[in-house]
C-alpha positions as CSV (number, residue, x, y, z in Angstrom):
1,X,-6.4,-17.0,17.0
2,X,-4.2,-13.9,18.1
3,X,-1.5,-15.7,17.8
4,X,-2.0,-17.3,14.4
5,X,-3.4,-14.2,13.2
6,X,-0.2,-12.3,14.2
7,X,2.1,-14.7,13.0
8,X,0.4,-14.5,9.9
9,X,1.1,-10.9,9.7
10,X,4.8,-10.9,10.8
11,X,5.7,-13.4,8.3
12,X,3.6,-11.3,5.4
13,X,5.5,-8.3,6.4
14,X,8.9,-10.2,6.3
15,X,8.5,-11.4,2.7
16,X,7.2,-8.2,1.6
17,X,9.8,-6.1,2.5
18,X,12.6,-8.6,2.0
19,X,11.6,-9.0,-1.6
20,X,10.8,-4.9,-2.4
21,X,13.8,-4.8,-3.9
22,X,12.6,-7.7,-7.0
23,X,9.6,-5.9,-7.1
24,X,10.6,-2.1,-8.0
25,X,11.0,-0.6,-11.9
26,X,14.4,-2.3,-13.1
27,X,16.2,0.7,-13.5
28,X,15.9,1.7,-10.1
29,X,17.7,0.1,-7.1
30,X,17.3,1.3,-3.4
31,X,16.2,4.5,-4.7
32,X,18.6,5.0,-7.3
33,X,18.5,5.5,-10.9
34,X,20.5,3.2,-13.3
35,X,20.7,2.9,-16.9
36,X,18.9,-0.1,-17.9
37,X,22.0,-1.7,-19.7
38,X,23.6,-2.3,-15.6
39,X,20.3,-3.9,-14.4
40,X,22.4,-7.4,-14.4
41,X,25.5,-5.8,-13.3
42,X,26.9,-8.2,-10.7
43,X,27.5,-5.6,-7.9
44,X,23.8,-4.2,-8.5
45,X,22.8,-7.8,-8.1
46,X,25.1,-8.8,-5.3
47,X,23.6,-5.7,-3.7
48,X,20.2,-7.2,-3.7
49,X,21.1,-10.2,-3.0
50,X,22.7,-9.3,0.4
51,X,19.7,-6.9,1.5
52,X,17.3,-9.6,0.7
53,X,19.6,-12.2,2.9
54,X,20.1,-9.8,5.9
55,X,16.4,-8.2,6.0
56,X,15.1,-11.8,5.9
57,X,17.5,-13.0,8.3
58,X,16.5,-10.4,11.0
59,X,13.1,-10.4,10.2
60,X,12.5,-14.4,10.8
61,X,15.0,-14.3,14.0
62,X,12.6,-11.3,15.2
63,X,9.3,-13.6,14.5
64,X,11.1,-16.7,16.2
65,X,11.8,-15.1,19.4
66,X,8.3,-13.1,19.5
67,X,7.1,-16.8,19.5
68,X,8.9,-18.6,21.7
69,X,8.3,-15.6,24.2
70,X,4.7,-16.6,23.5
71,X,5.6,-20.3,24.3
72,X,6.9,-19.4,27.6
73,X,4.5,-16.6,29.2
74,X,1.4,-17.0,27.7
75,X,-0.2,-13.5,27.5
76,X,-3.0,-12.5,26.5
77,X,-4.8,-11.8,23.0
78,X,-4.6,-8.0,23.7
79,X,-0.6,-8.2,24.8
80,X,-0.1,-10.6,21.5
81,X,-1.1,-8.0,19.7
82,X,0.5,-5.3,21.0
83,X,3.9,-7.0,20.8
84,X,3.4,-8.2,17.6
85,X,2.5,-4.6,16.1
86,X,5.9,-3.3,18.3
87,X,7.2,-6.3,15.8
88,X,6.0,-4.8,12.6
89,X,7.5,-1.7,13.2
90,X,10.6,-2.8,14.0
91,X,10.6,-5.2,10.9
92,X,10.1,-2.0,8.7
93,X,12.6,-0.3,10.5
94,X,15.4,-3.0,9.7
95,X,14.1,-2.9,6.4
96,X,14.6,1.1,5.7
97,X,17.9,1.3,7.5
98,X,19.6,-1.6,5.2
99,X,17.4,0.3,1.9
100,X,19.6,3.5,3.1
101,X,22.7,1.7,3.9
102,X,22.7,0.0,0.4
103,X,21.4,3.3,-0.9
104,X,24.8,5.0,0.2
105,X,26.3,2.1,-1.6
106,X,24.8,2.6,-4.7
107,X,25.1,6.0,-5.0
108,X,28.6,5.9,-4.4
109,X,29.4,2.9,-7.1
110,X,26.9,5.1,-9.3
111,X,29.2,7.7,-9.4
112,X,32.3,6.0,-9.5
113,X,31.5,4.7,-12.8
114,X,30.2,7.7,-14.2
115,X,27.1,6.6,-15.8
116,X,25.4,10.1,-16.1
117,X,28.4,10.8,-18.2
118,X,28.8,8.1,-20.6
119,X,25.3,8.1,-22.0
120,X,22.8,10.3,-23.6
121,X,20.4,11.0,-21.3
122,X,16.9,11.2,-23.4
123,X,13.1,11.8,-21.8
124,X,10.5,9.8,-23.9
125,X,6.8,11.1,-24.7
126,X,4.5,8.5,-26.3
127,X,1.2,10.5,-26.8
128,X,-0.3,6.8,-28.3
129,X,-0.1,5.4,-25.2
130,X,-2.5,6.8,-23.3
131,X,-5.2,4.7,-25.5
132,X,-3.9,1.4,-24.1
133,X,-4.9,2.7,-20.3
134,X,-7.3,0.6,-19.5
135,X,-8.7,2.2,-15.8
136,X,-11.6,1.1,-14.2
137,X,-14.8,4.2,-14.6
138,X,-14.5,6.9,-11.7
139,X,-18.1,5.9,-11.5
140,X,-18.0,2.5,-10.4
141,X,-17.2,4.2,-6.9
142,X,-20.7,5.5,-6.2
143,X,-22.3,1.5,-5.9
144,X,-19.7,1.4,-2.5
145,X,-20.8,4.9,-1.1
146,X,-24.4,4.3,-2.0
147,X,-24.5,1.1,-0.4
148,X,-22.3,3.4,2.7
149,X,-25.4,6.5,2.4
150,X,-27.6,4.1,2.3
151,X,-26.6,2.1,5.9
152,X,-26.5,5.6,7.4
153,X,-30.3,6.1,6.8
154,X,-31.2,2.7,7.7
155,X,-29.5,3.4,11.0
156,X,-31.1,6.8,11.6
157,X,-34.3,4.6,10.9
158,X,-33.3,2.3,13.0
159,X,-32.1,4.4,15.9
160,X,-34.3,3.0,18.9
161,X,-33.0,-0.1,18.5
162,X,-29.3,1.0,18.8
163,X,-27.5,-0.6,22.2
164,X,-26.9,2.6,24.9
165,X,-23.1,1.7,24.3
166,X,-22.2,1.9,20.8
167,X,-19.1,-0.6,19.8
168,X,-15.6,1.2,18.5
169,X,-13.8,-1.4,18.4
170,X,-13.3,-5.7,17.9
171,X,-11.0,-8.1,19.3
172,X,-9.9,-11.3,17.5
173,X,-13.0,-12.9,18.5
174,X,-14.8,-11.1,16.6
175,X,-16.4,-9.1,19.9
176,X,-16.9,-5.9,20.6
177,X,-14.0,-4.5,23.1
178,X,-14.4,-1.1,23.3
179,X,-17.7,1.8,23.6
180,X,-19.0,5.1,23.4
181,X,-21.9,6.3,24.4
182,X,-24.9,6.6,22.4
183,X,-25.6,9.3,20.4
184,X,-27.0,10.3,16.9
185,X,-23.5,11.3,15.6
186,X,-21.7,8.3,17.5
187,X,-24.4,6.2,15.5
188,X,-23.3,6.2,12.2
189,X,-19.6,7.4,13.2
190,X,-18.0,3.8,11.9
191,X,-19.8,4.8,8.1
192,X,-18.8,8.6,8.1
193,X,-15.4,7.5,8.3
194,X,-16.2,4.6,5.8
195,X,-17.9,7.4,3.7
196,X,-14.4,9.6,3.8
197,X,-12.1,6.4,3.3
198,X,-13.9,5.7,-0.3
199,X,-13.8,9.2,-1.2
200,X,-10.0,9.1,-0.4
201,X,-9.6,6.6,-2.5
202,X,-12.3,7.9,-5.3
203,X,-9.2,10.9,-5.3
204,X,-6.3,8.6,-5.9
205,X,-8.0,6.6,-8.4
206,X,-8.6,10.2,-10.3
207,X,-5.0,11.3,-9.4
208,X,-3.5,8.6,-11.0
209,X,-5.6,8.6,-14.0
210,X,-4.4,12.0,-14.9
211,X,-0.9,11.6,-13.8
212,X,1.8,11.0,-16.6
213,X,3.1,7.8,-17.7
214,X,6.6,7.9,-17.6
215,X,8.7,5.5,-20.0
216,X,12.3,4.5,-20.4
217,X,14.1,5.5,-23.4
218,X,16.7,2.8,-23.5
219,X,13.7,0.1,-22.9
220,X,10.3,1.5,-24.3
221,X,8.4,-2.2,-24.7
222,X,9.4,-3.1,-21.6
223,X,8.7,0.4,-19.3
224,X,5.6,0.6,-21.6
225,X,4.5,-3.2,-20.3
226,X,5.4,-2.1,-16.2
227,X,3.3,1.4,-16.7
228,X,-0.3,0.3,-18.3
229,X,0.2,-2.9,-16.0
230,X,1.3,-0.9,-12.7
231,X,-1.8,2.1,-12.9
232,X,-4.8,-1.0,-14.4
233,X,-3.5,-3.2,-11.7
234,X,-3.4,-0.6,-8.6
235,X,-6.5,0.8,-9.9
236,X,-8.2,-2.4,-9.5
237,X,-6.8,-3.5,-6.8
238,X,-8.3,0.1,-5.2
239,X,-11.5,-0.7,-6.3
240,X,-11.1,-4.4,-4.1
241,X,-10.3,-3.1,-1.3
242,X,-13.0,-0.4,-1.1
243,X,-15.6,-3.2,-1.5
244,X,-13.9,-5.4,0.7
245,X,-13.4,-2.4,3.5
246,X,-17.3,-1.3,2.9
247,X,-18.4,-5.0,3.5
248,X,-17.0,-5.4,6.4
249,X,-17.7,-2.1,7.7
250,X,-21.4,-2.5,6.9
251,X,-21.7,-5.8,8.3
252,X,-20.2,-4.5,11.5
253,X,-22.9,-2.1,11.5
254,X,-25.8,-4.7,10.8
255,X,-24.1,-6.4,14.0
256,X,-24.8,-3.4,15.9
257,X,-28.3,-2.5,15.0
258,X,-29.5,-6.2,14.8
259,X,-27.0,-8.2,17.6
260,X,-29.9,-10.6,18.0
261,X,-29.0,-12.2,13.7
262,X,-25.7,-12.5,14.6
263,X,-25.0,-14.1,17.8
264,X,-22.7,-17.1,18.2
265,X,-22.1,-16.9,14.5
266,X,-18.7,-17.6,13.1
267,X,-19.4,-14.8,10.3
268,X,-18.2,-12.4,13.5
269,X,-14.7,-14.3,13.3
270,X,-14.6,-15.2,9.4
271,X,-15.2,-12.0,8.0
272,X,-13.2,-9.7,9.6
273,X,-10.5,-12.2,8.9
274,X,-11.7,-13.4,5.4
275,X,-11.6,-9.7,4.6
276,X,-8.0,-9.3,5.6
277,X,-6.3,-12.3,4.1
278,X,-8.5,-11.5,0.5
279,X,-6.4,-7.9,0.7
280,X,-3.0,-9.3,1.9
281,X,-3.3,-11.5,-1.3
282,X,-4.8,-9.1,-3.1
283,X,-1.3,-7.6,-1.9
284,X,0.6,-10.4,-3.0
285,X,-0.7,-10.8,-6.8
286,X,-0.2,-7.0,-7.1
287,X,3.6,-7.1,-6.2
288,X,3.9,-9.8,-8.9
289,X,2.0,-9.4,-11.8
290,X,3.7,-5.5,-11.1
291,X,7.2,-6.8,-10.5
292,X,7.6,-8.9,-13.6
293,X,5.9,-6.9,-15.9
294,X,9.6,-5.2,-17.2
295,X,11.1,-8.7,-16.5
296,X,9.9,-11.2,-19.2
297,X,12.6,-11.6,-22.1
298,X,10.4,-11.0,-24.8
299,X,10.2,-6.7,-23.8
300,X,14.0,-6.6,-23.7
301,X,14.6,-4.5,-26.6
302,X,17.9,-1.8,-25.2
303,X,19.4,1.0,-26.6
304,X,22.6,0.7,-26.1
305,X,24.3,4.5,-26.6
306,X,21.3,5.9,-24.2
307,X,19.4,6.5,-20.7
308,X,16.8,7.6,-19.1
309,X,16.9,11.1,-17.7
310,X,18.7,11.0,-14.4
311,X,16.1,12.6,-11.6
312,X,17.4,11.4,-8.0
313,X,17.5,15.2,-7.1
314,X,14.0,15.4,-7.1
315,X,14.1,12.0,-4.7
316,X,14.6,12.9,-1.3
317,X,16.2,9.9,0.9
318,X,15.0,8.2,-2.4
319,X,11.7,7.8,-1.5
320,X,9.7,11.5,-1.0
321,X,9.4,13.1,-4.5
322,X,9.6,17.2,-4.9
323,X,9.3,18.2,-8.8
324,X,7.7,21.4,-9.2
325,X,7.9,21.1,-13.0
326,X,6.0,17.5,-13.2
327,X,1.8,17.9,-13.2
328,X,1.7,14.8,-12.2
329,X,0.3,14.0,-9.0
330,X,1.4,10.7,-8.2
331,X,4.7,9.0,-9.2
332,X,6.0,5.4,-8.9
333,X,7.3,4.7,-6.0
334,X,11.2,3.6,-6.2
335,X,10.7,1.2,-3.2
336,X,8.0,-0.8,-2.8
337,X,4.9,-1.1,-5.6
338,X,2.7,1.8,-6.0
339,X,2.3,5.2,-5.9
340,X,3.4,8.4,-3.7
341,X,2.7,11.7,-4.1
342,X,4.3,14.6,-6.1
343,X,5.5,16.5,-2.5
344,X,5.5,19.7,-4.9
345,X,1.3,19.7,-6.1
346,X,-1.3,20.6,-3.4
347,X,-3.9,18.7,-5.0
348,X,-2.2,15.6,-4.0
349,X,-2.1,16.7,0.0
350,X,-5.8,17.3,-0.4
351,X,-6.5,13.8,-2.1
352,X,-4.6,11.9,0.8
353,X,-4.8,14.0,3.4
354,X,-7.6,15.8,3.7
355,X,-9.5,12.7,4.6
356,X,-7.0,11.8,7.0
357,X,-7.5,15.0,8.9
358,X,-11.2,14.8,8.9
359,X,-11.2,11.3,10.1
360,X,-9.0,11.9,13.0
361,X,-11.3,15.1,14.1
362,X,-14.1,12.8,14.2
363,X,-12.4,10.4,16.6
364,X,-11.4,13.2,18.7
365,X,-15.0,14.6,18.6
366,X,-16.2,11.2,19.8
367,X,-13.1,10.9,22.5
């Protein structure tokens, strides 16, 4: 099960990060802004082409030899894992090193043509829009952290029958691996941090509601399709994934309060790893109903004498965005499909980190 499980993973991984470059806004490639009449430039493509062939390549000859060292020494689940998370890592690493080495390359042919100085550049504002955003209610978040509250009375209630060791962590079996002793905060520690994880995400849902839509000038239909499509489709996709984390969570915590409903049941294996597969292809449909939404034939309406405003200064290393003079507090992201944060508004390092912080002060309470 490790093994299939890690596999699994590696492979994901590989896809995903060959393929980021398909998936990003059209007029951005490896971080860099282009006017949307070069999209089908043949270097541009070529570009993609070869970071798609080598991250691929390197990725699968990584996975091949992680198995047959498998093959040959059979470790052990724990060891599986451990390699194959050393794996991940360095799949992502090969991935950011050939996005910065193609980067360089873009940026230089960029500039030798001179785009910037051919075209207009023009900024669009489309006050009309903002009626087609169709985001899930900010409410719809309390049924999760009621359900979350909730579990954390029934285990006070239910303290006396709370093992001495409380479980912090499961293997692949589905078994508890690791302990901490028993206590009334260590009880309900697991649904505190669930409790912080939905209200992270109750902040990105809001920060992205009330962060500007940004369209292209040269392609309006088309940036207008990728925008409403991008913020309904991560916003749901949010919402998923807090009811498939708080599911999970709270049957963990049933497992532990009532060990004796639960034992020799494959529901300890399957939903752990139900849970996981539903979000990596949650994953998947996201990257592609995002990714073509600019794409189809129909939106292709360019102006030909114009482009978008160029803003790669405000793109460090073409991923970390600094614009003081933007409100908004999440952007796009120009690799991958998503959001990041506006590095230059606070409210965004509260939203995302603030939870972080608190979580991690609660592990090293328990520690």
């Amino acid at each position: 099960m490790a093994l299939f499980i890690a596999v699994f993973v590696l492979l994901f991984l590989a896809v995903i990060q060959a393929a980021v470059p398909y998936f990003v806004k059209r007029t951005v490639v490896f971080g860099v802004s282009i006017p949307e009449q070069s999209v089908r430039d043949d270097r541009v493509r070529s570009y993609k082409r070869q970071y798609l062939a080598w991250a691929s390549t390197v990725s699968f000859l990584m996975i091949l030899i992680f198995c047959i060292w498998v093959a040959v020494k059979k470790p052990s689940d724990e060891l599986i894992i451990l390699i194959s998370t050393a794996i991940e890592f360095g799949i992502i690493f090969v991935s950011l090193a050939l996005y910065y080495y193609f980067r360089e390359k873009m940026k230089q042919y960029k500039s030798g043509l001179q785009w910037t100085n051919e075209l207009k550049q023009v900024a669009v504002a489309d006050l009309s829009v903002r009626s087609e955003d169709y985001l899930p209610p900010w409410y719809i978040y309390l049924f999760p952290m009621i359900i979350t509250v909730g579990l954390i009375g029934y285990t006070v209630y239910q303290y006396d029958l709370l093992p001495d060791q409380i479980p912090t962590h499961w293997g692949p079996s589905g078994e508890p691996d690791a302990f901490t002793e028993k206590t009334p905060f260590t009880a309900v520690q697991m649904l505190l941090i669930l409790l912080l994880l939905q209200l992270m995400f109750l902040g990105i849902q809001l920060g992205v509601k009330y962060s500007g839509i940004k369209l292209s000038a040269a392609n309006l239909g088309a940036s207008k399709n990728r925008q409403l499509t991008l913020r309904k489709s991560t916003s749901w996709f949010t919402f998923y994934t807090v009811l498939l984390i708080t599911m999970m969570f709270s049957f963990l915590q049933l497992t532990t309060i009532h060990p004796e409903l639960f034992n020799d049941s494959l529901l300890k294996i399957l939903l752990p790893f139900g849970t996981f597969i539903l979000i990596l292809a949650g994953t998947v449909y996201l990257f592609v109903k995002v990714g073509r939404s600019d794409k189809s034939s129909s939106e292709l309406e360019e102006e030909k004498e114009i482009m978008d405003v160029n803003d790669d200064r405000y793109w460090k290393a073409g991923l970390f965005y600094f614009n003081k003079n933007d409100p908004s507090i999440f952007v796009e992201k120009r690799f991958g499909v998503g959001w990041t944060i506006n590095f230059a508004n606070p409210i965004g390092y509260i939203i995302l980190f603030a939870p972080i912080i608190l979580i991690f002060l609660l592990t090293f309470l328990l520690n």
